[in-house]
N, C-alpha and C positions, 0 to 999 in steps of 0.2 A: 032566843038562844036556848037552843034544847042540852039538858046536862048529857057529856059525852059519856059512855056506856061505861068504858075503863081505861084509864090511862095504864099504858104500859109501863114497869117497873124500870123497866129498861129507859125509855124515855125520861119518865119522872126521876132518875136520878141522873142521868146525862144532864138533862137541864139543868138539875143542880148544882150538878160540877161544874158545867161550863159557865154559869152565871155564878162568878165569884162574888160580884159584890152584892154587901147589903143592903134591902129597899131601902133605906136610908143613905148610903153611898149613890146608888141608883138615881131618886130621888132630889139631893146636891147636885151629881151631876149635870143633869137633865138640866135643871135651873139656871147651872150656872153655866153650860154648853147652849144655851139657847138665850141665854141673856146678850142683848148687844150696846154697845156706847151709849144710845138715850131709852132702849128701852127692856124692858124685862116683863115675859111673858108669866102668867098667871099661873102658883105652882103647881095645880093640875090639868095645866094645857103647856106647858113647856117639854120642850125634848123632841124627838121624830115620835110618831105614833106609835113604832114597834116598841121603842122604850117604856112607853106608858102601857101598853100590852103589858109586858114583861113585868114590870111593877106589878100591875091588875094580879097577874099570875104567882108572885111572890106571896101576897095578900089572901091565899085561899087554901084551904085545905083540896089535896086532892082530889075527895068525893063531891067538891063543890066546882071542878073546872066543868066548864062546855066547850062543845064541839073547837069553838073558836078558839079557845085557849091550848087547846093542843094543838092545834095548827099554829100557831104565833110560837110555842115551844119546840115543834119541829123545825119548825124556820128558822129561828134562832140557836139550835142546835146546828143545822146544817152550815147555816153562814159561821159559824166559831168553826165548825170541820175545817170548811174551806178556806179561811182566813187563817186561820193555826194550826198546822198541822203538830203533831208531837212532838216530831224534831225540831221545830223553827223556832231559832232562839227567842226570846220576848225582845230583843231590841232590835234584831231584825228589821221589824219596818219602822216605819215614816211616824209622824204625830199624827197624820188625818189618817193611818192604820190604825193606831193606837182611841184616838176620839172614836171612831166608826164606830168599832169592837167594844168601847164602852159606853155607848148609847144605848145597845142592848145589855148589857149586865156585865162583858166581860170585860175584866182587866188584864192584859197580857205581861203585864210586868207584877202581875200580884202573884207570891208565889205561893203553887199550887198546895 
């Protein structure tokens, strides 16, 4: 994985905003959205893969992401676009709205 040239400012703080929670909210989550009745995954293999991306990416200073990791930031900036628009209330949708949206970072009832 080759270091990406430059993250855009614009990016790098979009991602910011739209991942509310903290690696450690994150992190929780993931564990405990991925733990089921008899079993509980390992806590750095639990969550969807995009979660653990997003983690990764929480974890790094800017001048240290690669190519990879702005791709997983524009991704998961685009899915919060699409999922939330600025009007749409936070309670708006469903629980498995709500779960989706915070497997990658965001919480829609956390306020902004």
């Amino acid at each position: 994985m080759a270091v990406s040239p430059q993250v855009s400012t614009e990016l790098w703080d979009e991602f910011h905003r739209v991942v509310n929670m903290t690696s450690r909210e994150l992190r929780e989550w993931l564990s405990v959205d991925a733990a089921g009745e008899q079993t509980e995954e390992l806590p750095d293999k639990s969550g969807r893969p995009t979660g653990r991306q997003v983690l990764d990416v929480l974890g790094k200073r800017r001048t240290d992401l690669t190519e990879d990791d702005v791709q997983v930031m524009q991704r998961v900036c685009d899915i919060v676009r699409s999922q939330r628009p600025p009007d749409l209330d936070p309670k708006a949708g469903g629980a498995d709205w709500r779960r989706s949206l915070m497997s990658i970072g965001h919480d829609p009832l956390k306020p902004s």
